[in-house]
N, C-alpha and C positions, 0 to 999 in steps of 0.2 A: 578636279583635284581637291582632295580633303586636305586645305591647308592647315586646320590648326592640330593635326595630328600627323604632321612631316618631320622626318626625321631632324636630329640635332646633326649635322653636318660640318666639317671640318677640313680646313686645305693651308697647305703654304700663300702663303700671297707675294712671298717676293721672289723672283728669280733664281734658277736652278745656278748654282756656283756657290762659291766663296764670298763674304763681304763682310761689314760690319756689322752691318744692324739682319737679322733676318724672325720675316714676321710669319704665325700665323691666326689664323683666323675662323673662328667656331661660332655659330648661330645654330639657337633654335631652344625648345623647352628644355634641356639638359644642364643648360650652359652653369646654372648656378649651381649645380651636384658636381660639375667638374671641378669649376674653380675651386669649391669646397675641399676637394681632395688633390686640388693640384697646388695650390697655394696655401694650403691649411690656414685660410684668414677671411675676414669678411670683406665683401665689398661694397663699395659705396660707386653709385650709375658717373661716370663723366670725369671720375677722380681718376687721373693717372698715380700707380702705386709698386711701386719699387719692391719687389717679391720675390724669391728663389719657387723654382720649380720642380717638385719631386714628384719620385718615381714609387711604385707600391710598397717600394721596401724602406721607405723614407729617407731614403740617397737621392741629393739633387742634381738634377739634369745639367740644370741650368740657372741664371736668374737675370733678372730684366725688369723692364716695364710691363704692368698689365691694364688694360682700359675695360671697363665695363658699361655695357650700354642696355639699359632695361628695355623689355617691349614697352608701350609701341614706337619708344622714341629712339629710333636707330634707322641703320642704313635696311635692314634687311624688315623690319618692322617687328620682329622677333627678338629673344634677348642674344645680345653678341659681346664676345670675348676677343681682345688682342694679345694674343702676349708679343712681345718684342722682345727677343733675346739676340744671342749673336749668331750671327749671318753664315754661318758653318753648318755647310750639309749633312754634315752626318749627326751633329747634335740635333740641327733642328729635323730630321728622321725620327730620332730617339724621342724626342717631345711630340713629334704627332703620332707615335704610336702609341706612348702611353694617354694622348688626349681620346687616339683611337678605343683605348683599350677601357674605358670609362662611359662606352655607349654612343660615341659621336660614331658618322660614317666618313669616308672620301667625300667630299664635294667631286660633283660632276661638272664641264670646264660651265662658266656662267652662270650656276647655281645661286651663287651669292646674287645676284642683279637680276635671278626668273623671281628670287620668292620677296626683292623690293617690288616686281611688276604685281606679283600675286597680292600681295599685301594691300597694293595702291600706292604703295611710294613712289612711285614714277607709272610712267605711260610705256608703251609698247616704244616707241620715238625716242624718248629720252632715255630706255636702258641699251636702245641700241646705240646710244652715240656715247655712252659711256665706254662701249668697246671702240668706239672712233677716235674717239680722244686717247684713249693707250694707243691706237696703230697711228696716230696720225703722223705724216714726214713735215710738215711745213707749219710756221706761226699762224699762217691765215685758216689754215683746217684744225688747228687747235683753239684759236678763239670759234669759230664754226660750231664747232662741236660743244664747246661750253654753251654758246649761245643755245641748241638744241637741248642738251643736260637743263639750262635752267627753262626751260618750256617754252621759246620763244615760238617755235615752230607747231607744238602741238596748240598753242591759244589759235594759233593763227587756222589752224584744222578745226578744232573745237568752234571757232566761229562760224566755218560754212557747215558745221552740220546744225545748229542750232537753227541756223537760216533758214538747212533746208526742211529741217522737223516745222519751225512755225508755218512756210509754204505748204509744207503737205498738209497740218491743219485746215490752213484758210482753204485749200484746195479740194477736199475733203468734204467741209463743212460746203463747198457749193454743190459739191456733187448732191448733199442732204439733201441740201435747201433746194431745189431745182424750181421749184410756184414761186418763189419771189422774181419782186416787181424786177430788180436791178438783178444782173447776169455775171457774177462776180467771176468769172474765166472771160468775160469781154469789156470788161470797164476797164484794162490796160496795168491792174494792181498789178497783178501775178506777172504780166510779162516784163515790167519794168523790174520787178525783184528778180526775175530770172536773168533778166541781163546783166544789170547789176553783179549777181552770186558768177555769170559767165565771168564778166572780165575779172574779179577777184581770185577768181579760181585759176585766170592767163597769169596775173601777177605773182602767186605763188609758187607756179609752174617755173615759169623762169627764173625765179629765186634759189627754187629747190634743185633746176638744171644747174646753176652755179655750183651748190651745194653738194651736187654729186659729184661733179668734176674736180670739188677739193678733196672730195675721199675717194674717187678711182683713178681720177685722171684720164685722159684720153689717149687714143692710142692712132701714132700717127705713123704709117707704114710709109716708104720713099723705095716708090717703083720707078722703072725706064729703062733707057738702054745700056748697058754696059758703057762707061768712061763719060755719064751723063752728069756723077759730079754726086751720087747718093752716098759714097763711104763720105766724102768730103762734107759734103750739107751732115751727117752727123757726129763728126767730131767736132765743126763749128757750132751745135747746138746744145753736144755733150760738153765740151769745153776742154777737150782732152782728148791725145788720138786712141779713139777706141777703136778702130776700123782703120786695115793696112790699105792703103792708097796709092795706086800707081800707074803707067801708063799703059800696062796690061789688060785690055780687055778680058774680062770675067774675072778677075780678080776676087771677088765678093764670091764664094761658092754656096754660102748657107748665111742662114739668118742669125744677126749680129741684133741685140739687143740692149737698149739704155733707158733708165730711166733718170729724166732732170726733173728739174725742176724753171718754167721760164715766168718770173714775178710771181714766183706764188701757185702757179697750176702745174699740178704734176703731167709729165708728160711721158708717156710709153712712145719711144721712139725706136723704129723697125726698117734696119737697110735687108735689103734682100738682094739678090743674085741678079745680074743685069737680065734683060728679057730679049729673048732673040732665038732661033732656032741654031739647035747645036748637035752635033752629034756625041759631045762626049756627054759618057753616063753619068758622071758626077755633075759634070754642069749641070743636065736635064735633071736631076734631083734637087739641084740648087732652086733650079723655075719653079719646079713644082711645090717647092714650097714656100715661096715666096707666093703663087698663087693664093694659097691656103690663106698666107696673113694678109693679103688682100683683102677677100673677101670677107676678113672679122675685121677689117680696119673700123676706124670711126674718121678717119679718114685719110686720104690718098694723098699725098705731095708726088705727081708725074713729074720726075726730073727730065730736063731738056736739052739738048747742047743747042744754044741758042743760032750755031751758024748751020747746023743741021735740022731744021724744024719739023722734019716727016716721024706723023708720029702715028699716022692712021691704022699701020698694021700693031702697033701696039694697043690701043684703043679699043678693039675688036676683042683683044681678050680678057680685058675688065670689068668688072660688073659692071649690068645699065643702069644708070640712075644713081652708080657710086656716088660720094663723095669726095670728088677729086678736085684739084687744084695743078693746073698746068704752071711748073718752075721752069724758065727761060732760062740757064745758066751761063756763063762765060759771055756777060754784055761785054765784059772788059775789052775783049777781042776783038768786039764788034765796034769800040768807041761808043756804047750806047746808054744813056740815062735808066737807071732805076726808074721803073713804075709799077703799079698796080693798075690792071684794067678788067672790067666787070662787060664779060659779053656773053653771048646766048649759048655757048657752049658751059661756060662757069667762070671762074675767074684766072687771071694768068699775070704771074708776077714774072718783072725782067730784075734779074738780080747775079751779082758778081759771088760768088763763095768764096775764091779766091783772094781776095781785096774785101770784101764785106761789104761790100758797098749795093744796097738794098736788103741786106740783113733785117734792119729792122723791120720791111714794109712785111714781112714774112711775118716775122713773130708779131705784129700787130694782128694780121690776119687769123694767126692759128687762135688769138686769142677772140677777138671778134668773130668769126667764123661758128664757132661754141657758146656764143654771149658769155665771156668770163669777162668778169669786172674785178681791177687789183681793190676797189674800196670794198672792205666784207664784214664793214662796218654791221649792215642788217642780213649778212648772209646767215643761215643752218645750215648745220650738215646733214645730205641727205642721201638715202639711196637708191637704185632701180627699183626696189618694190617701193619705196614711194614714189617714185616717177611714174610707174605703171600705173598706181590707185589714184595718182590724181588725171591722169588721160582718161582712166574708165569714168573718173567722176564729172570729168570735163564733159565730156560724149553721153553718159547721161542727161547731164542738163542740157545740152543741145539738143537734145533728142525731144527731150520734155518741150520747149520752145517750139518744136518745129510741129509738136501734136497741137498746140497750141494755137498758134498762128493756122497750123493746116486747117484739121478737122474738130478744132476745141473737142476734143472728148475728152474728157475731165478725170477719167479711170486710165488712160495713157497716159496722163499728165502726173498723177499722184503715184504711177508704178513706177515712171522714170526715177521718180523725186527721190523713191525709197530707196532704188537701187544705187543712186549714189549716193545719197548717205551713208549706204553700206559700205558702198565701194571707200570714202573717205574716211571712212572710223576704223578701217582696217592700218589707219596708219598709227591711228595710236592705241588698238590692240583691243577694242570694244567689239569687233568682228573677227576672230582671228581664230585660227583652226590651232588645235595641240600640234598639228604637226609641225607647220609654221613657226608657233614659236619654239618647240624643240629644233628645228634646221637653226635660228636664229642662234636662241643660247648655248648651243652646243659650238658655233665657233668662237665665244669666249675664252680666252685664257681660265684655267683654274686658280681659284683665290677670287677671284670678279665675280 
């Protein structure tokens, strides 16, 4: 992309309605020909200035505040224009058409924050958490997100690729050197850095799992048998009856959805239709799609009626290898203590819904179960394609290790190295395809 001959571009930036203050926003080489003819007055970069805003016949639109920000020192790296006028639709209409009508185009949605990436004013990581921090629902995904906006998470990428650029050097140059005395793929250098970059690479991994789960949250489906206690376990989790409750078997016919929030992590929580063979067709629609969100769960809560424990024919139609968690419900009945117990099938909590009593050992679990941590203190915000590109980079360097230790060939060992590098500079946008980052900034808001 020929960036320094892209267009001068323009958009609302503040929400479609009524309000008080309503902004828009223009970048690029034009900007000082507009303001010229929209504010017939000079500007000065950084000086907010009190200006009426006319139209070609010199009748004003409007008037407000205007900011000017010269390249390169702005958000877009470009020269950019604010006007702040009032917050009324159809005025500010009239203002971007006559801003349109002076050479600017439509911004396309995330334009404003592709041509900061283009620029270099941020990283590929940091314009995406920009769009994070506008969607965010919770305090701890909006500090996240700040934390990723000011680079916390791209230094921490920028580190393992430096690492692994100096190791493919050293790695490299032994391949060169192959007649010297000393055997530098077998004096232990190389695999101790490779270990090393492994476990750095595990501790960013689980940082970055934290990180996603403040921006998508998890999704936790609640299968079993009809009157097992699943509408109940979701209105005690949603905190409000969302789901009708009663002592009707199949009552639940289709999938009922909530999204909480429990300390912080979002939670997509999914009752579904009890599971049992039925012959009415509505039920049987209700199964079957309760199957569906089975098998997209991230994971399974098996409700249980704790004085009925046969669960084996339900079991059978689960994914293998789910991630499921056996819920004991109505211990109350039973007279029996809350617990958590960890056995070779997976784990199985005894817990009351009714009374609450084992409530929490639950929400400890869902939380733990994910490694969410309430401190996020050093958490980013992150997401599946960073999660992806750090697996591929992880498995790279494993890989590289194991040509190592195997068969030291020195040209396996340096094609690993590169390939994660790759794989990890894909996060902050130093590898990245046009098409990629058009999927990205195209789900930006416009005005961003």
């Amino acid at each position: 992309m020929d960036i320094e001959n892209l267009d001068t571009i323009a958009a609302i930036a503040t929400p479609p309605g009524n309000g008080g203050v309503g902004i828009i926003r223009i970048s690029g080489t034009l900007v000082p020909e507009i303001a010229k003819q929209l504010i017939h007055r000079a500007l000065t970069p950084r000086l907010a200035l009190y200006s009426s805003f006319y139209d070609d016949d010199g009748s004003v639109i409007d008037s407000g505040i205007t900011l000017y920000f010269s390249a390169p020192a702005s958000y877009t790296g470009e020269h950019i224009l604010e006007l702040q006028g009032h917050g009324g639709s159809i005025v500010l209409d009239m203002l971007l058409r006559r801003v349109l009508s002076l050479g600017a185009r439509l911004a396309n949605p995330g334009e404003f924050t592709e041509r900061a990436f283009l620029n270099n004013k941020l990283d590929l990581a940091q314009a995406e958490a920009v769009a994070d921090l506008i969607e965010s629902s919770t305090e701890q995904s909006v500090r996240s997100a700040q934390k990723s906006m000011q680079g916390v998470f791209s230094v921490q990428i920028n580190e393992l690729v430096e690492e692994l650029t100096e190791l493919r050097i050293y790695v490299e140059a032994a391949i060169d050197f192959v007649d010297e005395e000393i055997d530098f793929l077998t004096d232990g250098v190389v695999e101790n850095r490779l270990v090393k970059l492994q476990q750095r690479i595990e501790q960013i991994q689980k940082t970055a799992q934290q990180g996603r789960l403040l921006r998508d949250g998890m999704t936790v489906v609640l299968a079993g048998k009809p009157n097992a206690g699943k509408s109940s376990l979701l209105n005690a989790l949603a905190g409000h009856e969302a789901a009708i409750v009663t002592d009707i078997a199949g009552t639940t016919r289709d999938v009922l959805k909530e999204r909480i929030q429990l300390d912080g992590m979002p939670l997509h929580i999914i009752d579904t239709a009890g599971l049992r063979e039925s012959e009415n067709s509505i039920e049987q629609e209700g199964i079957r799609r309760a199957h569906q969100e089975i098998n997209n769960a991230d994971k399974i809560l098996l409700l249980i009626d704790a004085r009925e424990p046969e669960i084996e024919s339900i079991l059978k139609t689960l994914p293998p290898g789910g991630n499921i968690t056996k819920v004991y419900n109505k211990i109350d009945l039973l007279g029996i203590e809350p617990e958590i117990k960890q056995t070779e099938s997976g784990p199985q909590i005894y817990l009351s819904i009714k009374t609450g009593n084992g409530m929490e050992l639950l929400k400890q679990h869902l939380k733990q179960s994910v490694g969410f941590n309430e401190a996020t203190d050093n958490v980013f915000i992150a997401r599946r394609r960073h999660i992806e590109a750090l697996n591929k980079g992880h498995e790279f360097v494993d890989s590289a290790l194991n040509q190592l230790r195997g068969s030291q060939a020195g040209e396996l060992v340096a094609e690993d190295l590169r390939q994660a590098q790759n794989s990890l500079a894909e996060i902050t946008g130093k590898f990245t395809s046009d098409d990629l980052l058009g999927k990205i900034f195209s789900s930006f808001c416009i005005g961003k």
